[in-house]
MOPAC internal coordinates of N, CA, C and O (Angstrom, degrees):
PM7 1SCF
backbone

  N    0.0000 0     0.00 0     0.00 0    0    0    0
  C    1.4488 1     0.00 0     0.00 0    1    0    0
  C    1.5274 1   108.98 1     0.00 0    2    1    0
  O    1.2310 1   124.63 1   -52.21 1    3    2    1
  N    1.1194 1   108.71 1   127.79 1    3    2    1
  C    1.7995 1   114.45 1   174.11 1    5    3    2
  C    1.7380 1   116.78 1   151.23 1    6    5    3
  O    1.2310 1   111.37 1   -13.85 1    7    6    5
  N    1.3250 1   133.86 1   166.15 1    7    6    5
  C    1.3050 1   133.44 1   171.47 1    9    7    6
  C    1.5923 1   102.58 1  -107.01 1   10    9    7
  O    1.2310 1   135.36 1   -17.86 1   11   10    9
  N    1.4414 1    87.88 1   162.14 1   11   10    9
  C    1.5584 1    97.99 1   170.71 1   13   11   10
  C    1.9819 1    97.66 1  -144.82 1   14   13   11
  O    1.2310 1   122.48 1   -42.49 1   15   14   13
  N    0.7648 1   112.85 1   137.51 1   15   14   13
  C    1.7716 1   141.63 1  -157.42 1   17   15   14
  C    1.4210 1   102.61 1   -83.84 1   18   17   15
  O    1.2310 1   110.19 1   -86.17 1   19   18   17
  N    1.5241 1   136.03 1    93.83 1   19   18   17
  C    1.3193 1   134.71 1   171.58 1   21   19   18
  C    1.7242 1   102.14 1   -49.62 1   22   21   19
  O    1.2310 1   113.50 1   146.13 1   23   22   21
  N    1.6767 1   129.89 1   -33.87 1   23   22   21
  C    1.5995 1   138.60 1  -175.84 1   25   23   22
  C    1.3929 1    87.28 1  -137.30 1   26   25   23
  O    1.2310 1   120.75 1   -59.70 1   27   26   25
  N    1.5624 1   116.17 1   120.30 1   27   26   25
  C    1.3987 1   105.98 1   174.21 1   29   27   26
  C    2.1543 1    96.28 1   -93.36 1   30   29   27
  O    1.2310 1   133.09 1   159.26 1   31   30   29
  N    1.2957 1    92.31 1   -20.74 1   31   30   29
  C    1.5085 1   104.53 1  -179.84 1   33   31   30
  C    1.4531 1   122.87 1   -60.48 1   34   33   31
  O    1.2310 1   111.43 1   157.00 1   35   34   33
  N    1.2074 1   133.75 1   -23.00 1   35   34   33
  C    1.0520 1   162.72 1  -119.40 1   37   35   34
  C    1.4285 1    94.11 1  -114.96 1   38   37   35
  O    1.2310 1   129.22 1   107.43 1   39   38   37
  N    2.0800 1    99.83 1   -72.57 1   39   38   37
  C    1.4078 1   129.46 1   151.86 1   41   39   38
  C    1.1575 1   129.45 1   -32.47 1   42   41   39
  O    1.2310 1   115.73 1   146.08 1   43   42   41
  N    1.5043 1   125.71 1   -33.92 1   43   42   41
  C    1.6329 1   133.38 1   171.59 1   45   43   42
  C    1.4454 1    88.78 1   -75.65 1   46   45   43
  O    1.2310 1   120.05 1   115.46 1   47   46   45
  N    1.7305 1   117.51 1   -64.54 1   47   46   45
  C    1.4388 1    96.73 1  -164.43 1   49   47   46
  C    1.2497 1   140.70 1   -24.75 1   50   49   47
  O    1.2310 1   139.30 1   132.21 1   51   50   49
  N    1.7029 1    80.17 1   -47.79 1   51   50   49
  C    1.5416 1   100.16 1  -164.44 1   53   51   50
  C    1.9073 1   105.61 1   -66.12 1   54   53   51
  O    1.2310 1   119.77 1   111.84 1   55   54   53
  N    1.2888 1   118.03 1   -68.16 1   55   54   53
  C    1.6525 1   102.23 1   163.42 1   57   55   54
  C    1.3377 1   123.02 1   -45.17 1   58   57   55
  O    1.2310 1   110.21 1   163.57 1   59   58   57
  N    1.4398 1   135.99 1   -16.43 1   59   58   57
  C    0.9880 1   117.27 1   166.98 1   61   59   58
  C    1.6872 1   120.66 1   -68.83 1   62   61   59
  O    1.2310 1   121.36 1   157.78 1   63   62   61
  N    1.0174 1   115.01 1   -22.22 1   63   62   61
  C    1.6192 1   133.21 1   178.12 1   65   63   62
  C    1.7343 1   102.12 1   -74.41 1   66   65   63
  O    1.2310 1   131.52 1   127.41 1   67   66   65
  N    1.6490 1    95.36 1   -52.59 1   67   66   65
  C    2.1085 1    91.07 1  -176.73 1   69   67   66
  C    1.1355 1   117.82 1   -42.89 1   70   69   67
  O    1.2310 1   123.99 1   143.29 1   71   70   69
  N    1.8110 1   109.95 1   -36.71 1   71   70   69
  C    1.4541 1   117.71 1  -142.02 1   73   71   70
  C    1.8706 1   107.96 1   -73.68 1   74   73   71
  O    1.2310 1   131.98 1   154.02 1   75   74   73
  N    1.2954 1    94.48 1   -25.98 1   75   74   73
  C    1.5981 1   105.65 1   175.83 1   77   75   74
  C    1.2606 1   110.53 1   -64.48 1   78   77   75
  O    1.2310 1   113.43 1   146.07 1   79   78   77
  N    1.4058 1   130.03 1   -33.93 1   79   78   77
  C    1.3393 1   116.73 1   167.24 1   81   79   78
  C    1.2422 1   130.42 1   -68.50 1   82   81   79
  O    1.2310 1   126.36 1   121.01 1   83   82   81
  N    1.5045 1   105.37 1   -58.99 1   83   82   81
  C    1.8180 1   118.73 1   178.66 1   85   83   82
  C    1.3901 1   109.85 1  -114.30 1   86   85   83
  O    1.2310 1   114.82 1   -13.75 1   87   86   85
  N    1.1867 1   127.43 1   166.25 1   87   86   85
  C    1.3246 1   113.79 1   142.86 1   89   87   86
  C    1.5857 1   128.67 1  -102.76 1   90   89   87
  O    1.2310 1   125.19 1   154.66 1   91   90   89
  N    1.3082 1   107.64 1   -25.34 1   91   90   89
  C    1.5359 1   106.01 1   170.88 1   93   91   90
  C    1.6773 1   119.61 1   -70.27 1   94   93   91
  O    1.2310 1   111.45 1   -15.64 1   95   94   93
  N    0.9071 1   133.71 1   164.36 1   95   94   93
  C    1.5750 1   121.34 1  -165.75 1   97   95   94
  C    1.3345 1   102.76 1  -163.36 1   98   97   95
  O    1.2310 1   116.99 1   -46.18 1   99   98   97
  N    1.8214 1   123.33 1   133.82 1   99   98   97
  C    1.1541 1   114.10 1  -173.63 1  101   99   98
  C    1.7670 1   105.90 1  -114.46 1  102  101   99
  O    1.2310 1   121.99 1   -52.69 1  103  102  101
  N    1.0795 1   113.80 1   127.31 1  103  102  101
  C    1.3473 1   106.08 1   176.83 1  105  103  102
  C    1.4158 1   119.49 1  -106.75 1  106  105  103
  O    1.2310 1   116.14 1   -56.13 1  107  106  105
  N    1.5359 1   124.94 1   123.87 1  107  106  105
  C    1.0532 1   125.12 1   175.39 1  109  107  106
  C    1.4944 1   124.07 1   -93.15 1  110  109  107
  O    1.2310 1   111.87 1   -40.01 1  111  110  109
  N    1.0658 1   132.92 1   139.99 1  111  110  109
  C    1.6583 1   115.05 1  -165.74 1  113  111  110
  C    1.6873 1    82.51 1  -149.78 1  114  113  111
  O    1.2310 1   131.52 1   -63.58 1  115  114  113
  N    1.6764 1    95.37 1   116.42 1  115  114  113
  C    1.4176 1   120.65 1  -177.58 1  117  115  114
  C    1.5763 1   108.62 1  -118.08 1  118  117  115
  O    1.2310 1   116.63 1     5.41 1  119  118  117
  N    1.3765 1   124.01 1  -174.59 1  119  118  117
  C    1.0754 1   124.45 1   173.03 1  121  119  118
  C    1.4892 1   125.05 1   -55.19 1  122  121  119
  O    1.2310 1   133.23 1   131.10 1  123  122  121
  N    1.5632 1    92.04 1   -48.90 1  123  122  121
  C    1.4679 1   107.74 1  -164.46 1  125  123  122
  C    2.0318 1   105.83 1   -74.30 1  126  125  123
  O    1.2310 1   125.39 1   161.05 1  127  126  125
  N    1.2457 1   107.26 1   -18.95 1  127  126  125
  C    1.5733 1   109.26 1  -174.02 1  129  127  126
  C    1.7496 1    99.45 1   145.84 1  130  129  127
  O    1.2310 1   118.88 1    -0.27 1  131  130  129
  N    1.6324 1   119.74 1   179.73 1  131  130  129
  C    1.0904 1   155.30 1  -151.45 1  133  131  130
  C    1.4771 1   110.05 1   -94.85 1  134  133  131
  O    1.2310 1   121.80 1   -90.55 1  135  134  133
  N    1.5697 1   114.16 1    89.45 1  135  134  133
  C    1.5240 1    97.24 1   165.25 1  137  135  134
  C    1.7982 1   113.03 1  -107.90 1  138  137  135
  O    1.2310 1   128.60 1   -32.74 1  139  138  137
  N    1.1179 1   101.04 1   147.26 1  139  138  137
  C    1.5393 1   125.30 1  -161.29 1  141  139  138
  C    1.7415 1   113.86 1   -99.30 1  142  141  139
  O    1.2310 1   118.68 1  -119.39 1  143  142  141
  N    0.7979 1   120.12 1    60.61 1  143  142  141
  C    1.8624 1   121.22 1   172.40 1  145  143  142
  C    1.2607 1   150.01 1   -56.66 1  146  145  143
  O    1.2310 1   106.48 1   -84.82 1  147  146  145
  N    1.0751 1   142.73 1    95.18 1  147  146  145
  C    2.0236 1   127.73 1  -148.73 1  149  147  146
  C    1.3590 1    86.36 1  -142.04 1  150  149  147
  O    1.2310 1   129.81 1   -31.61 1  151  150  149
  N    1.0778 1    98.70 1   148.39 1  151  150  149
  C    2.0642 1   116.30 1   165.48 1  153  151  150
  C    1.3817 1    96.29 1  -139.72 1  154  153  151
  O    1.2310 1   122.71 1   -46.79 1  155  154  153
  N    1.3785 1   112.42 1   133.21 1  155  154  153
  C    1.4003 1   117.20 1   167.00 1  157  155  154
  C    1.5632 1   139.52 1   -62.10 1  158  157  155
  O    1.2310 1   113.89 1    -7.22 1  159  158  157
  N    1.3573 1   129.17 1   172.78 1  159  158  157
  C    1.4885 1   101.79 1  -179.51 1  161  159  158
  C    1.9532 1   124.17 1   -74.73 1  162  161  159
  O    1.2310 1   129.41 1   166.53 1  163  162  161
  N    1.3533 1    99.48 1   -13.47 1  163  162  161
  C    1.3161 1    98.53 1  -174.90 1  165  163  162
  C    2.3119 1    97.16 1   -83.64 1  166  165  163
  O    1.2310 1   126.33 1   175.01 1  167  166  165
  N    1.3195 1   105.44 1    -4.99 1  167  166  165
  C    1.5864 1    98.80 1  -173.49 1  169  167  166
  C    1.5252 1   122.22 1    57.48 1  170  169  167
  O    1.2310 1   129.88 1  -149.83 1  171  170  169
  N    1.7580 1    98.55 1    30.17 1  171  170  169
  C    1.5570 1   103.48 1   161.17 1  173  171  170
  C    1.5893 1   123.23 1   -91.21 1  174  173  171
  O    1.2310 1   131.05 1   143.79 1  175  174  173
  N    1.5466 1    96.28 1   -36.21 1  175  174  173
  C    1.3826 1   103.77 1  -168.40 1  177  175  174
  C    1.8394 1   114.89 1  -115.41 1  178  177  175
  O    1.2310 1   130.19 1   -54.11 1  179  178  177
  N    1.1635 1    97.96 1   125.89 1  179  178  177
  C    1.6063 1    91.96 1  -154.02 1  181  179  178
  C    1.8866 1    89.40 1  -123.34 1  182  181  179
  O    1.2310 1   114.00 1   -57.25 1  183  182  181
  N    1.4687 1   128.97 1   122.75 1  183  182  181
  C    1.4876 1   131.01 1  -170.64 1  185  183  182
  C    1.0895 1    97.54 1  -110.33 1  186  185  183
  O    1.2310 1   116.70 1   -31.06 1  187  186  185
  N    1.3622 1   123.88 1   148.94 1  187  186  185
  C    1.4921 1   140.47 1   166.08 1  189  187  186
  C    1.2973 1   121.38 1  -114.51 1  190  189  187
  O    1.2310 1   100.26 1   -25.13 1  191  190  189
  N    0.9538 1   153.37 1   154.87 1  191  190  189
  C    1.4547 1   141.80 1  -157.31 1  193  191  190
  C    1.6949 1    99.56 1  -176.62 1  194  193  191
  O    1.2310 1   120.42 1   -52.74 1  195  194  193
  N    1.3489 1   116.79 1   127.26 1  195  194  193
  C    1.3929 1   113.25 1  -178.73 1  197  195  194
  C    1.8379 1   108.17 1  -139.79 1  198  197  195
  O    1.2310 1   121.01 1   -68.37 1  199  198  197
  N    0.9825 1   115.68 1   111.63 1  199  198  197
  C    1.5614 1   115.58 1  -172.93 1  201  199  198
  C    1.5259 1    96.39 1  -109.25 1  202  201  199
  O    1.2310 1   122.15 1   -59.98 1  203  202  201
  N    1.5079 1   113.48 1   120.02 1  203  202  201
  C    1.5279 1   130.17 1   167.06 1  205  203  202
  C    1.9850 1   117.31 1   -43.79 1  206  205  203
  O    1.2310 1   130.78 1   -40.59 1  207  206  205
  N    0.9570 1    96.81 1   139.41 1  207  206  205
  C    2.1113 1    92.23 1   171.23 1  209  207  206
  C    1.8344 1    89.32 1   -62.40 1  210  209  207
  O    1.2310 1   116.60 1   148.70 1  211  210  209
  N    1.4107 1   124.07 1   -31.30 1  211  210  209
  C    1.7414 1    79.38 1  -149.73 1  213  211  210
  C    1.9779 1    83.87 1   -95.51 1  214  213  211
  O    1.2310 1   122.77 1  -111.73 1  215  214  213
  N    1.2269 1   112.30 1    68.27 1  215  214  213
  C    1.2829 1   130.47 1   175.56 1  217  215  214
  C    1.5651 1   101.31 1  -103.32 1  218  217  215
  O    1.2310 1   129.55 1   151.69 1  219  218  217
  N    1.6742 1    99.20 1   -28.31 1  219  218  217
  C    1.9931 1   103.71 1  -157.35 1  221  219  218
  C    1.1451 1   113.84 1   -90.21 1  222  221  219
  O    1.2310 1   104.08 1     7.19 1  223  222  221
  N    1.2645 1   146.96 1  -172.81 1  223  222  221
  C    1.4657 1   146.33 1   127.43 1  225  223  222
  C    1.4403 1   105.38 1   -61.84 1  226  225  223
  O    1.2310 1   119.80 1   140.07 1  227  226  225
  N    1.1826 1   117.98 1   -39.93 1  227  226  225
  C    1.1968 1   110.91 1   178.69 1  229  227  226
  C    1.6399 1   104.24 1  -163.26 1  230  229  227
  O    1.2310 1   133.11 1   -43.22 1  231  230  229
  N    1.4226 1    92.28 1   136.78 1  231  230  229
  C    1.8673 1   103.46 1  -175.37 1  233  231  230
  C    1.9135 1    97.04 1  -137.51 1  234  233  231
  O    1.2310 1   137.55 1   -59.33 1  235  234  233
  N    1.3887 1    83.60 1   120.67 1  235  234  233
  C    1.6868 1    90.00 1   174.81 1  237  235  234
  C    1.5747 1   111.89 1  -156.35 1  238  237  235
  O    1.2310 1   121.65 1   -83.07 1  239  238  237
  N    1.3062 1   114.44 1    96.93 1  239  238  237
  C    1.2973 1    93.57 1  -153.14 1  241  239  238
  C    1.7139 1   102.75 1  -156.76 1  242  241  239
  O    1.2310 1   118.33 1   -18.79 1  243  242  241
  N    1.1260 1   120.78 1   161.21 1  243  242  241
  C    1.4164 1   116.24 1  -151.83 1  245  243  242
  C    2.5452 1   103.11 1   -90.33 1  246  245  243
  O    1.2310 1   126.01 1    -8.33 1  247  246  245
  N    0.9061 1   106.05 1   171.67 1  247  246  245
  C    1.7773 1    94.20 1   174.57 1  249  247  246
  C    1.6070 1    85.17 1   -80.95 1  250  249  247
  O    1.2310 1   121.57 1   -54.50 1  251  250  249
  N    1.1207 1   114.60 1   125.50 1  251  250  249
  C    1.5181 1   141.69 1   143.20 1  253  251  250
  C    1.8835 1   119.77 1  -105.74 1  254  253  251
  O    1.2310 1   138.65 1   -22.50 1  255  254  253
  N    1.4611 1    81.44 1   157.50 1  255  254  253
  C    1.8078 1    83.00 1   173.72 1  257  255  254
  C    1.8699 1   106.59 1  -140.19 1  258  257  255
  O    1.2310 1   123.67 1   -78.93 1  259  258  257
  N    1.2881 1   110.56 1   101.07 1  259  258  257
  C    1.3915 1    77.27 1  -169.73 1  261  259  258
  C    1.9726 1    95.35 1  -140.95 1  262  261  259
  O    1.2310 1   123.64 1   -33.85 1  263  262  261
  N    1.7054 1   110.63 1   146.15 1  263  262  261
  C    1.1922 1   102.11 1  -173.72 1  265  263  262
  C    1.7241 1   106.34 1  -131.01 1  266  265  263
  O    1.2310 1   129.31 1   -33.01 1  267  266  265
  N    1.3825 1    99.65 1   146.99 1  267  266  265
  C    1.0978 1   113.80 1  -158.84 1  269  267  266
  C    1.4954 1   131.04 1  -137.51 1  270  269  267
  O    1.2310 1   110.87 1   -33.18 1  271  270  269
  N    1.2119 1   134.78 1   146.82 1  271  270  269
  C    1.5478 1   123.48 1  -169.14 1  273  271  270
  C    1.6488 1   109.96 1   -85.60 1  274  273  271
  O    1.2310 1   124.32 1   -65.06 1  275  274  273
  N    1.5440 1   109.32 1   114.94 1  275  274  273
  C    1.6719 1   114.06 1  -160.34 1  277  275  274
  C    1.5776 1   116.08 1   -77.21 1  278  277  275
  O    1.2310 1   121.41 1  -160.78 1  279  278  277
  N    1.3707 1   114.92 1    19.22 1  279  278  277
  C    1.2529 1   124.04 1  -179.84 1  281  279  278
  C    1.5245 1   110.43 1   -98.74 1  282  281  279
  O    1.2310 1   135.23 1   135.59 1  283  282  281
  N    1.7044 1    88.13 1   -44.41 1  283  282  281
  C    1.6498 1    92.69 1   170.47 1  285  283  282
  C    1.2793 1   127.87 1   -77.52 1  286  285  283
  O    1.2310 1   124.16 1   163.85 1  287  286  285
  N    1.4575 1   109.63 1   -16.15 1  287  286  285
  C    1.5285 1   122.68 1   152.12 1  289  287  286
  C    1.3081 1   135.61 1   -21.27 1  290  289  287
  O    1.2310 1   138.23 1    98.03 1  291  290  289
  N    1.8801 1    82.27 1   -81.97 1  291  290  289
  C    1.7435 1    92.79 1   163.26 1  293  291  290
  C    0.6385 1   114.18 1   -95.59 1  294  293  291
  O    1.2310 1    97.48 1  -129.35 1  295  294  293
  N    1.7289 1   157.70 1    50.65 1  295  294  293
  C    1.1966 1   143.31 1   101.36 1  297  295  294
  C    1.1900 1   126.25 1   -23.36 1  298  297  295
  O    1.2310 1   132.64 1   123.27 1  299  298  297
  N    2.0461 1    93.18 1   -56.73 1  299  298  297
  C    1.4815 1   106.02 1  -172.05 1  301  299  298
  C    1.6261 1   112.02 1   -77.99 1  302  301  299
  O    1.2310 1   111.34 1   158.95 1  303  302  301
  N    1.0593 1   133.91 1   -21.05 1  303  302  301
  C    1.0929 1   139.89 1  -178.94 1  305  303  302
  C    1.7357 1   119.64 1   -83.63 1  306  305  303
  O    1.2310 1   125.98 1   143.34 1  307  306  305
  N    1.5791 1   106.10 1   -36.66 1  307  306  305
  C    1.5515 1   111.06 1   147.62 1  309  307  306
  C    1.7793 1   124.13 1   -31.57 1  310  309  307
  O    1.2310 1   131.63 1   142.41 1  311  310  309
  N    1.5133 1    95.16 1   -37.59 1  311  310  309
  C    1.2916 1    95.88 1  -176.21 1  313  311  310
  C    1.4391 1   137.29 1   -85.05 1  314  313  311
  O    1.2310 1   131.16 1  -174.71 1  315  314  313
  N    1.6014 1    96.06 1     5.29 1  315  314  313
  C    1.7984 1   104.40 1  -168.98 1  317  315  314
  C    1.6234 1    88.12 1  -118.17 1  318  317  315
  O    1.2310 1   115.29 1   168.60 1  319  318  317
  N    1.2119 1   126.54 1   -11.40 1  319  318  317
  C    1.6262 1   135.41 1   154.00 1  321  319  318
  C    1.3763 1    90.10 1    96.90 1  322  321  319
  O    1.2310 1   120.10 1   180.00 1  323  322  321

């Protein structure tokens, strides 16, 4: 069970772009691939973001729902370069 990132860079970008809106971030991870959700704090601007499985090297992975603060994200993800 797990993905692996054909552009993991791509993937930072892309939270690097969410993070200006919200900071909390909900990630849904379905069969079909990765949708990405944020509403800002004022609850004007709400982004959707949906990245396909055959995006991955490999996507196999169970329905999760899980949301998270995208700073601490890429922190952690800063760290595998």
């Amino acid at each position: 069970m797990g993905i692996i990132f054909n552009d993991h860079q791509s993937f930072i970008t892309l939270l690097e772009n969410i993070i200006n809106i919200g900071e909390s971030t909900t990630f849904y991870f379905e069969n079909g691939g990765i949708t990405i959700q944020s509403l800002d704090s004022t609850q004007i601007s709400f982004v959707i973001a949906t990245i396909p499985a055959e995006c991955f090297k490999m996507y196999d992975i169970e329905n999760e729902i899980i949301t998270i603060v995208l700073a601490n994200l890429l922190e952690l993800l800063s760290c595998f370069g």
